[in-house]
ZANU-705608 format. One record per residue (C-alpha): residue in one letter; y negated, z negated, x negated. Coordinates in nm, 3 decimals, always signed. Each point is the difference from the previous one (the first is absolute). Example, Ala and Ser with C-alpha at 12.3 -4.5 7.8 and 13.67 -1.06 7.14 Angstrom:
BEGIN
<kolmar 'A',<+0.450,-0.780,-1.230>> <kolmar 'S',<-0.344,+0.066,-0.137>> 
//
This chain:
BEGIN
<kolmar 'X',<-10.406,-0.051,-25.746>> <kolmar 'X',<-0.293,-0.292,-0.101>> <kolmar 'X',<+0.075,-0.227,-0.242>> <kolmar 'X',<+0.030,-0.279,+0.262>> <kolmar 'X',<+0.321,+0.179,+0.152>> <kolmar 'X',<+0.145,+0.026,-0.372>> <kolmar 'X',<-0.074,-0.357,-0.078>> <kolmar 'X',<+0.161,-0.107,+0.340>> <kolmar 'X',<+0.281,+0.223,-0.032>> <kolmar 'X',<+0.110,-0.075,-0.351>> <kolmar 'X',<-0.041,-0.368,+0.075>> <kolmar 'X',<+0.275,+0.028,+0.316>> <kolmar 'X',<+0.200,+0.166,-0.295>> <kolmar 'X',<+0.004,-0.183,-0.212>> <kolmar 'X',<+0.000,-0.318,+0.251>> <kolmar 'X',<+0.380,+0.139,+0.153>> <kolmar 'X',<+0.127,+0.100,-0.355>> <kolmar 'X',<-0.056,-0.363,-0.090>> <kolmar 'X',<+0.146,-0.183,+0.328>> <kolmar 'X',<+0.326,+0.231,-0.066>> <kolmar 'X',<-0.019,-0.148,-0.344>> <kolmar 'X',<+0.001,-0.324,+0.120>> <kolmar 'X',<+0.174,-0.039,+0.290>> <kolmar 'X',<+0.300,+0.204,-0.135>> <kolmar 'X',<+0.016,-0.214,-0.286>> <kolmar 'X',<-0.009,-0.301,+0.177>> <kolmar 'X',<+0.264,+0.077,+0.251>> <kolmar 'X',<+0.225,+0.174,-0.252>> <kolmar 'X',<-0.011,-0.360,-0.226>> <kolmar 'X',<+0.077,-0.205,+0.324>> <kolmar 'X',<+0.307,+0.197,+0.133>> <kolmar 'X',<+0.140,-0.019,-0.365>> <kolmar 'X',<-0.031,-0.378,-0.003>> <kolmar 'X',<+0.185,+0.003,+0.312>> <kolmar 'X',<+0.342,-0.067,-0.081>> <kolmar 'X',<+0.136,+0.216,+0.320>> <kolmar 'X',<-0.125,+0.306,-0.187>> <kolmar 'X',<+0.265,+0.237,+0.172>> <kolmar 'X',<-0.235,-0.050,+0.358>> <kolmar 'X',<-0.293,+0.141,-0.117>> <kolmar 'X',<+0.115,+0.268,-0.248>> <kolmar 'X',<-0.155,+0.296,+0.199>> <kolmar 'X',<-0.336,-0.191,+0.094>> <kolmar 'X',<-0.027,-0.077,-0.439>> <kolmar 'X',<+0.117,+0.353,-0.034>> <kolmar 'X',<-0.303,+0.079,+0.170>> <kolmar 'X',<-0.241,-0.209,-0.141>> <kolmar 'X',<+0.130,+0.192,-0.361>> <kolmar 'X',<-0.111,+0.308,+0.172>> <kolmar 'X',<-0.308,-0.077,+0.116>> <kolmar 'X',<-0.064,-0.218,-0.351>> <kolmar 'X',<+0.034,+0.316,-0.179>> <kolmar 'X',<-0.182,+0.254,+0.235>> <kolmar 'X',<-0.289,-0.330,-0.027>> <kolmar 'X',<+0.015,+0.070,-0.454>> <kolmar 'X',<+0.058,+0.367,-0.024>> <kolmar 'X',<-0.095,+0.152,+0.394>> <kolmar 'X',<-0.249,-0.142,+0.104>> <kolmar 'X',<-0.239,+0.024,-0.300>> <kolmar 'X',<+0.077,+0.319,-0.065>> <kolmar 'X',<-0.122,+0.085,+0.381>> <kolmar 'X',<-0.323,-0.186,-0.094>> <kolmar 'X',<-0.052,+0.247,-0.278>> <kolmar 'X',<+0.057,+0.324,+0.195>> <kolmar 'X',<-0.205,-0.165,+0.359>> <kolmar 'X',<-0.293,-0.116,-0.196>> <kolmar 'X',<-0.335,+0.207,-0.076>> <kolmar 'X',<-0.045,-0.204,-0.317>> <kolmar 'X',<+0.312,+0.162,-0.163>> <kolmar 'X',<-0.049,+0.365,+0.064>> <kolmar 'X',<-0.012,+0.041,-0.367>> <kolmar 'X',<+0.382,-0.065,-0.056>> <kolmar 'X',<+0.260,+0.293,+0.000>> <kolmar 'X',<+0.339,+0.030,-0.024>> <kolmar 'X',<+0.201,+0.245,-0.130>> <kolmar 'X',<+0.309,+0.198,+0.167>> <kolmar 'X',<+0.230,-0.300,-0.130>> <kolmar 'X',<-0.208,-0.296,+0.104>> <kolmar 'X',<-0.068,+0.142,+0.321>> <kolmar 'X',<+0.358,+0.031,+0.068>> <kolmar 'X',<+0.071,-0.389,-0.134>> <kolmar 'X',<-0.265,-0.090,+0.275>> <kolmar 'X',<+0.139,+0.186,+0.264>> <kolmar 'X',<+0.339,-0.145,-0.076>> <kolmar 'X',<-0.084,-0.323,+0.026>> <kolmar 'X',<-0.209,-0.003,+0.311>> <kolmar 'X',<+0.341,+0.201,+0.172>> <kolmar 'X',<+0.223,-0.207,-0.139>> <kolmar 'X',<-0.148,-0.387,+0.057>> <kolmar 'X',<-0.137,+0.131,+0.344>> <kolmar 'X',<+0.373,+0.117,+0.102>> <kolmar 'X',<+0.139,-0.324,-0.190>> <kolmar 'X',<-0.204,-0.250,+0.213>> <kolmar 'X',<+0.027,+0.239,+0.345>> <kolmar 'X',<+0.397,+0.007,-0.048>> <kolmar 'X',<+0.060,-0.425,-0.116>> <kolmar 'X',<-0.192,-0.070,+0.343>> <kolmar 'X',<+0.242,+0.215,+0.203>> <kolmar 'X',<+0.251,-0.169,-0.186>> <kolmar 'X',<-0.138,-0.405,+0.071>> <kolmar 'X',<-0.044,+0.180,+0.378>> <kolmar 'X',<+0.335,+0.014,+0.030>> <kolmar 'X',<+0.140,-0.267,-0.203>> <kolmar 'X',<-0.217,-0.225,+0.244>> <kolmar 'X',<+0.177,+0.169,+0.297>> <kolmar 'X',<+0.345,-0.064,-0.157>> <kolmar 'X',<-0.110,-0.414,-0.072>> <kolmar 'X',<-0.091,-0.040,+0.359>> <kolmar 'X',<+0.232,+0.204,+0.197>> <kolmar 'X',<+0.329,-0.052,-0.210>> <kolmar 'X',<-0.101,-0.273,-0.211>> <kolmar 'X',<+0.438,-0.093,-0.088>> <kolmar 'X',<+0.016,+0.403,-0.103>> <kolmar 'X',<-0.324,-0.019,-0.200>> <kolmar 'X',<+0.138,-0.319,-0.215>> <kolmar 'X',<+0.333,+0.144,-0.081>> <kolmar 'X',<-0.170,+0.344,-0.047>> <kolmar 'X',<-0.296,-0.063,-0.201>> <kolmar 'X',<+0.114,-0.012,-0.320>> <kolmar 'X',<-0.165,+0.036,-0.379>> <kolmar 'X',<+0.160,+0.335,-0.039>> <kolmar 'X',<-0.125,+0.103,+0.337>> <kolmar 'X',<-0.359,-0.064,-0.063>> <kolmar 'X',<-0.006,+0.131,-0.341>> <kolmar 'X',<+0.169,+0.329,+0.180>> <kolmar 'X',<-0.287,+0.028,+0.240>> <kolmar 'X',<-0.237,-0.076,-0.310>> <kolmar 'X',<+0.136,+0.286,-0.223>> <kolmar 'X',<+0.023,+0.259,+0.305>> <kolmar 'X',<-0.411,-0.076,+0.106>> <kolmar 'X',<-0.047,+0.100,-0.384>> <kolmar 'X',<+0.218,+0.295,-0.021>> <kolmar 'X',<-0.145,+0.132,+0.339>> <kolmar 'X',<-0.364,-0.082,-0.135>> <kolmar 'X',<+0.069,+0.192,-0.373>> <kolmar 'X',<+0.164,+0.270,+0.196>> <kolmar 'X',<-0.284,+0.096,+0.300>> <kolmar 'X',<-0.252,-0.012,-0.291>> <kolmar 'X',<+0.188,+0.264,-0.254>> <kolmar 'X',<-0.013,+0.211,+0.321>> <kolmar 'X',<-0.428,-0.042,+0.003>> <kolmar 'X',<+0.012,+0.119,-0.349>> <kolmar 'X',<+0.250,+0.257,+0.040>> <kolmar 'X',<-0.227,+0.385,-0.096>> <kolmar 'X',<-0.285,-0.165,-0.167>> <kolmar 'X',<-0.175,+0.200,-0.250>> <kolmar 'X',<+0.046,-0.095,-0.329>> <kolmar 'X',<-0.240,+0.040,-0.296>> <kolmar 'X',<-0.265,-0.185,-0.188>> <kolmar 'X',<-0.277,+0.002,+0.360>> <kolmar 'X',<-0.233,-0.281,+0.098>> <kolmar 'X',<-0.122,-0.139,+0.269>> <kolmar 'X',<-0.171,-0.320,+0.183>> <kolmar 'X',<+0.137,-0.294,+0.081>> <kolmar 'X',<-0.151,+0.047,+0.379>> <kolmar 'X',<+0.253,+0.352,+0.042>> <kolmar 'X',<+0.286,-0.156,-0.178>> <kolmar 'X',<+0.164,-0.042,+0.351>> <kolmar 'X',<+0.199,+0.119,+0.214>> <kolmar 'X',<-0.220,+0.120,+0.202>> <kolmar 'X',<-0.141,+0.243,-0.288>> <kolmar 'X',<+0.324,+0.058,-0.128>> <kolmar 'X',<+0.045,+0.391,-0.032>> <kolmar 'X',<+0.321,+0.212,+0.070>> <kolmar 'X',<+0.157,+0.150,+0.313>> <kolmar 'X',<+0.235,-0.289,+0.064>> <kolmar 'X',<-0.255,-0.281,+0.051>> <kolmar 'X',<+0.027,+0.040,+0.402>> <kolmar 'X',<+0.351,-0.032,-0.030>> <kolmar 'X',<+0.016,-0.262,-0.264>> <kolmar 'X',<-0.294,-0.205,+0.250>> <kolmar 'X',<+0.229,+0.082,+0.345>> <kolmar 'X',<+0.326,-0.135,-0.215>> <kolmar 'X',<-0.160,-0.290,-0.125>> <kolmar 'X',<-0.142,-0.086,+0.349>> <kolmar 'X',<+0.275,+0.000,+0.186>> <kolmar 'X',<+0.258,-0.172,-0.304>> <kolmar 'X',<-0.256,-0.286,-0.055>> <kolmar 'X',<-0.231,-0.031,+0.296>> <kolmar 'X',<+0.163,+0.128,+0.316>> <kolmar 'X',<+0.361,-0.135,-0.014>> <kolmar 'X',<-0.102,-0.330,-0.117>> <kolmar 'X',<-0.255,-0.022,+0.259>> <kolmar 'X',<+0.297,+0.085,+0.273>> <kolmar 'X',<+0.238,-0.269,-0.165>> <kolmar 'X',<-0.248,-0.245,-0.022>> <kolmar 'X',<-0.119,+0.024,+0.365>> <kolmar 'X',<+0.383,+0.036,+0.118>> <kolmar 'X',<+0.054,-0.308,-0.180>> <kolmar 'X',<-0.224,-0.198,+0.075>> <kolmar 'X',<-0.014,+0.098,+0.371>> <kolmar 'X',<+0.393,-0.119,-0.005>> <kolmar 'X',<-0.066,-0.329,-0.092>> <kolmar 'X',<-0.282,-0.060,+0.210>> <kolmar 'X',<+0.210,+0.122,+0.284>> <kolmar 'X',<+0.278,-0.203,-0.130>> <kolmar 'X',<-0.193,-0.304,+0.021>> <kolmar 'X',<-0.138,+0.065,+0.365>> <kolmar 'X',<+0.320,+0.050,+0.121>> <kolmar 'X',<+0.129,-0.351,-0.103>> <kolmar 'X',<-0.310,-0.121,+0.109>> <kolmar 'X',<+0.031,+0.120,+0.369>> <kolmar 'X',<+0.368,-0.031,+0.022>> <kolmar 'X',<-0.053,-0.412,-0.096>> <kolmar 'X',<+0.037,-0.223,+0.326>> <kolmar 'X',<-0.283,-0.261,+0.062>> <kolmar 'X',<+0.226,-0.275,-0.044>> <kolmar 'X',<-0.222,-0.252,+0.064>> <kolmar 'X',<-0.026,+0.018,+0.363>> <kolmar 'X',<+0.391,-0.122,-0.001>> <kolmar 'X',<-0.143,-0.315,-0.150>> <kolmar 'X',<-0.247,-0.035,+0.259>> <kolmar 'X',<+0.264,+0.016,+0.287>> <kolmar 'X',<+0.276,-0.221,+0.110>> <kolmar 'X',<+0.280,-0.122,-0.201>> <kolmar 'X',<+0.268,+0.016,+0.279>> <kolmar 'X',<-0.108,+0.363,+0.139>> <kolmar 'X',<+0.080,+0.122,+0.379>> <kolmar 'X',<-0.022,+0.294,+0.218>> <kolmar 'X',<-0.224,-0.171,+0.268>> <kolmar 'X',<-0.351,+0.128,+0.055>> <kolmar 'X',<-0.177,-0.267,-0.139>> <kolmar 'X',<+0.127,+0.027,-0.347>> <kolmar 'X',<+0.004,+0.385,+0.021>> <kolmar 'X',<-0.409,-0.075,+0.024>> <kolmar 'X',<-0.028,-0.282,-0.243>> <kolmar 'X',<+0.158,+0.258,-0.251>> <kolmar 'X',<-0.223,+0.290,+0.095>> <kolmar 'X',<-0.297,-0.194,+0.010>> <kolmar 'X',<+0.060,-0.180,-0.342>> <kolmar 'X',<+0.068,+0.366,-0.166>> <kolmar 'X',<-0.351,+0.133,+0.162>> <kolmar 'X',<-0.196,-0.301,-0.087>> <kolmar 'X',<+0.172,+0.065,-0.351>> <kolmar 'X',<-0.094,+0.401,-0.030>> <kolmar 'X',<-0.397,-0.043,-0.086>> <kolmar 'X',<+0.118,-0.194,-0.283>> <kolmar 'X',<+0.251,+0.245,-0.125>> <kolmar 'X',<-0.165,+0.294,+0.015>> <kolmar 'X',<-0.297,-0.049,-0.228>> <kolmar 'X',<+0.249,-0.151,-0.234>> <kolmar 'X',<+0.181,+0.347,-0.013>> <kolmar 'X',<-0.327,+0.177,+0.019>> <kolmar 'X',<-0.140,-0.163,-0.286>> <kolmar 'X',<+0.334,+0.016,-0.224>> <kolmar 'X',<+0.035,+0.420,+0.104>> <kolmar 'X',<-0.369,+0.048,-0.108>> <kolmar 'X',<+0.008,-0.150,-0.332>> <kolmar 'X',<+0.324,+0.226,-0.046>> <kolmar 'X',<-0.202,+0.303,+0.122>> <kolmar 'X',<-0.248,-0.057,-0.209>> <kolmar 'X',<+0.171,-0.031,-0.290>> <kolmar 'X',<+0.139,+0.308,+0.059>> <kolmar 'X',<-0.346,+0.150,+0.052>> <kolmar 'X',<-0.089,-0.115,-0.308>> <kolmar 'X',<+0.242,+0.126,-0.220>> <kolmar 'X',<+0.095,+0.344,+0.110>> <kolmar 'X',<-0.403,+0.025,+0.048>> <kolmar 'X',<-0.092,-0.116,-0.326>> <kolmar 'X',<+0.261,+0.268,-0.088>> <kolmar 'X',<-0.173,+0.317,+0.190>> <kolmar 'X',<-0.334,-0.116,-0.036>> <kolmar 'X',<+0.071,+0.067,-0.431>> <kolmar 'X',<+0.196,+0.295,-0.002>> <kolmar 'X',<-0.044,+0.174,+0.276>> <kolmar 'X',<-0.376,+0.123,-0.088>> <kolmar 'X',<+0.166,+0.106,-0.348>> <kolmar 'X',<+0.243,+0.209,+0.106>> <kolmar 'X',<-0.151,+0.127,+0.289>> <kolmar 'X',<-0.260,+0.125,-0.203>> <kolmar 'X',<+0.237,+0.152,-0.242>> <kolmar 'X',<+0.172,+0.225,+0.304>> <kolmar 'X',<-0.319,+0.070,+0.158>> <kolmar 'X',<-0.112,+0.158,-0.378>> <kolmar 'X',<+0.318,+0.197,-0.017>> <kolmar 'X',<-0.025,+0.194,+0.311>> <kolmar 'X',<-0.166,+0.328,-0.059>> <kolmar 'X',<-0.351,+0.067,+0.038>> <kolmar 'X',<-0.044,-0.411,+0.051>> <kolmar 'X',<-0.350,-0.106,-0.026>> <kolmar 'X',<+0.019,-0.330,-0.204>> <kolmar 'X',<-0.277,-0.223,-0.123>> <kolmar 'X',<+0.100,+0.062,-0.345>> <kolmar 'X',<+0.042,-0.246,-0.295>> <kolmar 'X',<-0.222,-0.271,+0.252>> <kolmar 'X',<+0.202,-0.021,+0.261>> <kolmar 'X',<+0.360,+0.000,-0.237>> <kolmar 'X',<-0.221,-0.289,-0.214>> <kolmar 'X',<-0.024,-0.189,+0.334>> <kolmar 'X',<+0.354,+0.025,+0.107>> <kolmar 'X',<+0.140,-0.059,-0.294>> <kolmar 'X',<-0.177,-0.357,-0.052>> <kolmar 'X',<+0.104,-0.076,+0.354>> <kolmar 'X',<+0.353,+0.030,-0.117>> <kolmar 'X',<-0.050,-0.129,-0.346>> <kolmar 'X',<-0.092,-0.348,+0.215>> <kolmar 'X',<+0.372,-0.005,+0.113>> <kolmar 'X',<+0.084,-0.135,-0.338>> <kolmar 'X',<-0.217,-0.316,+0.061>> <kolmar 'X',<+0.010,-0.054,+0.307>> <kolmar 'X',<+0.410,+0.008,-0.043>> <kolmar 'X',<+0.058,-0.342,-0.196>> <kolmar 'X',<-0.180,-0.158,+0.299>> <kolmar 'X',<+0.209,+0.179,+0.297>> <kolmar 'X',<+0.280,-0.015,-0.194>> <kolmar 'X',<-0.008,-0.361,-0.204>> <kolmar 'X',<-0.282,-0.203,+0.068>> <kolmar 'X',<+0.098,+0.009,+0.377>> <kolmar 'X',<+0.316,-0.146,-0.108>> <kolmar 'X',<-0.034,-0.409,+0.109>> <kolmar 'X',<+0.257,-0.077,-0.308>> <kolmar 'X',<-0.209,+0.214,-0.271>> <kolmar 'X',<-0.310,-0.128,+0.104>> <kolmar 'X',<+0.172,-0.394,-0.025>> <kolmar 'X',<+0.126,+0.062,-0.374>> <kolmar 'X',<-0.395,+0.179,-0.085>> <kolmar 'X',<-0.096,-0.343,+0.146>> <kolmar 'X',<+0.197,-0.246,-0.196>> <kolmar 'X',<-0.057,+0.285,-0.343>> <kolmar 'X',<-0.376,-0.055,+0.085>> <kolmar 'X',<+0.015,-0.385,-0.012>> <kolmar 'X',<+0.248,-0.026,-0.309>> <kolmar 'X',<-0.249,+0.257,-0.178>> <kolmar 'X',<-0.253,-0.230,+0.093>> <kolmar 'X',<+0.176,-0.327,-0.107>> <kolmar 'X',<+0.007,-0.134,+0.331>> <kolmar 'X',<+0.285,-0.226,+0.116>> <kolmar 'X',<+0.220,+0.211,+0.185>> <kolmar 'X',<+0.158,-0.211,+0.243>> <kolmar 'X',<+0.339,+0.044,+0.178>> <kolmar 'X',<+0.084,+0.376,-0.187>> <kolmar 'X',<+0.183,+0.266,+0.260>> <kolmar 'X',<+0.303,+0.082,-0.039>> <kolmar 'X',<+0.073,+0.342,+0.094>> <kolmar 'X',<+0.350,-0.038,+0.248>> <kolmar 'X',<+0.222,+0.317,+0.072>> <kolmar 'X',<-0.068,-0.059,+0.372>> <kolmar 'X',<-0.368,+0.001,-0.128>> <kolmar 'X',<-0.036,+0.314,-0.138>> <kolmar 'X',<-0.026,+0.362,+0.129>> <kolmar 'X',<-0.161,+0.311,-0.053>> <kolmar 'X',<-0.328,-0.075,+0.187>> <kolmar 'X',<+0.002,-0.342,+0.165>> <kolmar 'X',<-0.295,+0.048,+0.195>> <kolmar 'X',<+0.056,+0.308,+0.097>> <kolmar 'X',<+0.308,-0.147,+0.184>> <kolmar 'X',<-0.138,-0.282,+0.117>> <kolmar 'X',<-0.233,+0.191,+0.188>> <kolmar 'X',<+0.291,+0.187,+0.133>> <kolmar 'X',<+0.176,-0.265,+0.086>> <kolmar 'X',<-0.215,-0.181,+0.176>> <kolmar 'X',<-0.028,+0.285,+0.295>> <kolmar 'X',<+0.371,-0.081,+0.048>> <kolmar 'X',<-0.126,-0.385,+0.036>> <kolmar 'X',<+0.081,-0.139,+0.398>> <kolmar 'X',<-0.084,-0.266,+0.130>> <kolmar 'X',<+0.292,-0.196,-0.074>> <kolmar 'X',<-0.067,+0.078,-0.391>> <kolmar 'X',<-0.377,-0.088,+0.021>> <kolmar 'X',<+0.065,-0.319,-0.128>> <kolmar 'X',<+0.131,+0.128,-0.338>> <kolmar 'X',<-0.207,+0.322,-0.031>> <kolmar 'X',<-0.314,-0.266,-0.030>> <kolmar 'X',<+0.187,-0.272,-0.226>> <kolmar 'X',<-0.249,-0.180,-0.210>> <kolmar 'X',<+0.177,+0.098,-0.302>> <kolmar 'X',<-0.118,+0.341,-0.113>> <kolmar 'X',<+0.315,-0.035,-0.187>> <kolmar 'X',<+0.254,+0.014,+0.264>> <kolmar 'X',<-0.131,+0.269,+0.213>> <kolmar 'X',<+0.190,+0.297,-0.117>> <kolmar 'X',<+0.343,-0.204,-0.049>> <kolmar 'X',<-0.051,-0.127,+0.396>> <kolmar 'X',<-0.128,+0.297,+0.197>> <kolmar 'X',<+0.281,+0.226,-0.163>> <kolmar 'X',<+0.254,-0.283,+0.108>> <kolmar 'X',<-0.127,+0.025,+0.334>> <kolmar 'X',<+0.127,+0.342,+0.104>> <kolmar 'X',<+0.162,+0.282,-0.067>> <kolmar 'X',<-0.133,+0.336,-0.032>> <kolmar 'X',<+0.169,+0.274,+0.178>> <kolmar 'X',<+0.227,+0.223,-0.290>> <kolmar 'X',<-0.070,-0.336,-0.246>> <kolmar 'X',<+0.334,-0.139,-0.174>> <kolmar 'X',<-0.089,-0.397,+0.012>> <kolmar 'X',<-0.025,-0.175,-0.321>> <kolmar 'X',<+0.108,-0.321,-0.027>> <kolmar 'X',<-0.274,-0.253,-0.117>> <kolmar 'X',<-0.006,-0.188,-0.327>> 
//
């Protein structure tokens, strides 16, 4: 490769090793301000992961991708330390989003069961088993390594290069454990709640057409036409309200189960395709690619997964102005109604369920409010109702 490509490509890096740094760090120090910790336990858990894949991962993937560190080598035992840690923080991260996955679909769908449910114990449960199940998949990659005092370079100290017969199992294992049955929870889940949320959506009645009619109603013809005509005159109104609330729920949809394939499934595609016999594979190039492209899940994460939040990025506001010295105003106060695993996220949601006799209150002035009335405003089919604070 020319020097320009090196230069370019250890600069991107570099660049992503840094904004996980960051951006982990920041979110992680924001959630544990927040005095509702319990809600957001999974989404810190993962900013922990992807904190320490951004310190120990990540550079150690700029050492073996690079051209400018050919000259390092490992032996047998720091090869295997390498290999464990990519397994283990990659499975780590892959399993706490299947986890938030699902502890979203639990907050929206059965909110009542999800408060009585969601307990300390409970979360540090699901936080021990994503480490045990992590520790364990990667003892199996290591499983009939050879042991001795051999070397070799940081770019084959991966499973790709890792010898033994059991690599194509250990890769077809690991695939399926940590890729593929994630992948099918997360798109079950998430296609549940979106459905959830259309269905309430087009089982709503356009109320406000009964304003628009009589008071004292009768069966004559005339008011059967006043009615009908005050409901069409009233549909071009209501529709691109529910258009516009189902879109923004679609696309955040899109974007997190896409964000989702578009990192991991190059990896361990790649990592199947190389297993097969007799596959042609563009060697350590082509893993050196597919790898970064997954390695940029752990900073692009603390942005799907914090930043995206409306009450993180309020408390990063007011921490910004107090670090600053700047008068801070009326402070928020962070209300039980208030807080929830991903507020945006369901606001977004929320809104496709929006009619036209909740328009009103879906665009409130108060940026506030908007969660607290559009979730008073209906019910969601298979949703206990929670009484409001």
């Amino acid at each position: 490769h020319s020097i320009g490509q090196e230069v370019v490509g250890l600069f991107c890096m570099i660049l992503l090793t840094l904004t996980a740094l960051v951006a982990n760090i920041v979110v992680m120090v924001i959630i544990l301000k927040t005095p509702l910790f319990r809600k957001f336990i999974f989404v810190c858990h993962l900013c922990v992961v992807n904190l320490l894949s951004a310190i120990f991962l990540m550079p150690l993937g700029i050492i073996s991708s690079s051209s400018c560190f050919n000259w390092v080598i490992y032996s047998i035992a720091e090869c295997k330390a390498v290999i464990f840690l990519n397994i283990c923080f990659i499975s780590a991260s892959i399993l706490t989003i299947c986890i938030i996955s699902v502890e979203r679909y639990y907050y929206i769908v059965h909110p009542l069961r999800y408060e009585v449910k969601m307990t300390i114990r409970l979360a540090v449960a699901g936080v021990v088993f994503i480490w045990v199940k992590s520790v364990l998949i990667t003892v199996l990659a290591l499983v009939a390594w050879p042991h001795g005092n051999g070397a070799t370079s940081a770019s084959r100290c991966t499973v790709y290069w890792s010898p033994g017969a059991h690599k194509k199992v250990f890769v077809i294992l690991f695939s399926i454990t940590c890729f593929i049955l994630p992948t099918i929870i997360i798109l079950a889940v998430y296609s549940s709640i979106y459905r959830v949320a259309r269905t309430a959506s087009l089982q709503q009645a356009p109320a406000p057409a009964q304003a628009v009619a009589p008071r004292h109603r009768c069966d004559s013809i005339a008011s059967q036409v006043t009615i009908l005509t005050a409901r069409i005159l009233m549909l071009p109104r209501l529709i691109p309200d529910r258009l516009l609330g189902s879109n923004k729920a679609i696309l955040t949809l899109v974007l997190i189960v896409g964000q989702f394939l578009c990192c991991w499934l190059p990896f361990f595609a790649f990592h199947l395709h190389s297993s097969v016999p007799l596959a042609t594979v563009g060697g350590g190039h082509g893993e050196m690619v597919v790898t970064w492209i997954a390695y940029s899940s752990f900073a692009v994460n603390p942005f799907f997964y914090g930043l995206l939040n409306r009450q993180i990025r309020e408390e990063l506001a007011r921490l910004r102005r107090s670090c600053l010295n700047h008068p801070l105003g009326q402070e928020l106060c962070l209300s039980i109604s208030e807080a929830s695993v991903q507020e945006n996220f369901l606001q977004f949601l929320q809104r496709a369920t929006c009619t036209l006799e909740t328009h009103t209150s879906c665009i409130s002035p108060s940026p506030r409010n908007r969660l607290d009335q559009t979730t008073t405003s209906f019910q969601t089919p298979g949703q206990v109702p929670e009484e409001s604070s």
